[in-house]
N, C-alpha and C positions, 0 to 999 in steps of 0.2 A: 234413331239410336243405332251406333256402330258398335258390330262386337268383333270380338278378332281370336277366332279358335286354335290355341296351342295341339302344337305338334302329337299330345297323349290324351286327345282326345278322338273320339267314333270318328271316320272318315267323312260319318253320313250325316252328322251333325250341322255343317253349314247349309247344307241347302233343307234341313226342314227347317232350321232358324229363319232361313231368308221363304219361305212357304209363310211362317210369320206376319211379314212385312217390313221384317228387319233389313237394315248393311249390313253384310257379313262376310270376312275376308277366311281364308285359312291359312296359314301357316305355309305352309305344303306348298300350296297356291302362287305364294309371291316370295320364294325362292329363299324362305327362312329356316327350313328343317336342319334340324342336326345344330342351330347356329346358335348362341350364346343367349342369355335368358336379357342382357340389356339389349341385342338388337332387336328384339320382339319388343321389351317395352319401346323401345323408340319407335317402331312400326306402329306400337297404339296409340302414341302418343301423336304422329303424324297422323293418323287415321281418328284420334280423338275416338278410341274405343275399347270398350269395354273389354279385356283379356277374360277366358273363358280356360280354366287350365286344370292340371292335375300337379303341377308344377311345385312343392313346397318352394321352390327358392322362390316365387313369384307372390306368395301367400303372408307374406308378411309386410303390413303395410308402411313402416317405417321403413323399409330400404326400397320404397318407391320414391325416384324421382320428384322432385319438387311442381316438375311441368308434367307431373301424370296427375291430371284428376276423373281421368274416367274412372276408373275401377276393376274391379276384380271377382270374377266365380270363382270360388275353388271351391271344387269338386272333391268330397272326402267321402269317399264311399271306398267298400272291401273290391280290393284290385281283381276278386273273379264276379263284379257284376257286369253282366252285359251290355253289349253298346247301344240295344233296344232299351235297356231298362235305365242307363245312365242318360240315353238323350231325354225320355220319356222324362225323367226328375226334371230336367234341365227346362223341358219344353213347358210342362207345367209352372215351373219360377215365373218364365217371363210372360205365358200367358194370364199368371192371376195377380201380378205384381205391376202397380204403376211403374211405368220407365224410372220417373224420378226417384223411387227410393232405389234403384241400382245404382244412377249414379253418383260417384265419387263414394263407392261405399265398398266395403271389403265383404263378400255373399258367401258363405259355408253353404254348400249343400250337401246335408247327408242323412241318413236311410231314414228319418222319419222327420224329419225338418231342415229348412231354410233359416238360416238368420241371416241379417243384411245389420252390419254397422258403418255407419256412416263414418268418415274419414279425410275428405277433401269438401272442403265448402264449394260448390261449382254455383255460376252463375246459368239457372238455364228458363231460359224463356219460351213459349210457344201464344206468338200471335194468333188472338180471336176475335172474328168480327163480334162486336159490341151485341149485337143481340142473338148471341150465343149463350152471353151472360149472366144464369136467372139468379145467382148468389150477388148482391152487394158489395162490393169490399169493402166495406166494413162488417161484415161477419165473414169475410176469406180468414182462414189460420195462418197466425205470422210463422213463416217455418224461419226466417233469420232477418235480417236488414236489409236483403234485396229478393226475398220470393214472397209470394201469396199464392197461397192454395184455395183455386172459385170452382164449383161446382158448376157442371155444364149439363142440359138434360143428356142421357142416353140418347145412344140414333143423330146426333148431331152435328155427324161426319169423322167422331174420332177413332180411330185406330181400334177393332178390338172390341167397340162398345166403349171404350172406358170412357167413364164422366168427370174425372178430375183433370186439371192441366194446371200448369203452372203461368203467372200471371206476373207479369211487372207490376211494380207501387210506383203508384205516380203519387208526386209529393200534394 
């Protein structure tokens, strides 16, 4: 998963993202600072990633581009919290949150919760040898007409611990 950290956020925030085991680009980074809120989306959109902002103009998911379906953090916390206690929020989202409900989904994070609504249908897949497999698909949860949600044991090479991954339907 790719994120792409807006210009008003912590300096120090990409590389504990990428400490992670995430991509992660900064703003700053690849000579976007200062520059208009559509050159950034087209940077996530060529980077297929997730914006991470304090930005309102970026916060609103109907003046997203038709070819953006990563998504969006916005970050709503009071403008004197620190940049220790703003990455800290942030770091927590993505360490207790499956990838997949970030993306193509619009994320508030603010002083005592996360919400994530979903907003772009994304197609996303991640290849598992067969006998990683201990759920069925036919007890996977249908999340729409091309995902399956199969439980994988813990410890069984994914990212994190996490046990769930997303699963092509074979007809």
């Amino acid at each position: 998963m790719n994120f792409l950290v807006d210009e008003n956020m912590p300096r120090s925030l990409a590389s504990q993202i990428a400490a992670l085991g995430f991509s992660v680009q900064d703003v700053r980074d690849i000579s976007l600072r200062g520059h208009p809120d559509t050159e950034v989306m087209e940077a996530a959109i060529s980077a297929d990633a997730i914006i991470i902002t304090r930005d309102r103009g970026l916060a609103d998911p109907k003046s997203w581009p038709e070819a953006f379906t990563a998504g969006v953090i916005f970050i709503n916390l009071p403008d004197d919290t620190s940049a220790g206690a703003v990455n800290a929020k942030i770091l927590e989202v993505l360490a207790n949150r499956l990838p997949v409900s970030l993306l193509g989904a619009f994320t508030t994070i603010e002083s005592r919760r996360a919400l994530s609504r979903r907003f772009r249908r994304r197609i996303s897949t991640v290849f598992l040898k067969p006998e990683f497999i201990s759920t069925p698909a036919s007890e996977c949860i249908i999340r729409s007409a091309i995902l399956c949600v199969g439980v994988a044991p813990v410890g069984a090479g994914f990212a994190n611990g996490r046990s769930h991954q997303t699963l092509p339907i074979t007809p």
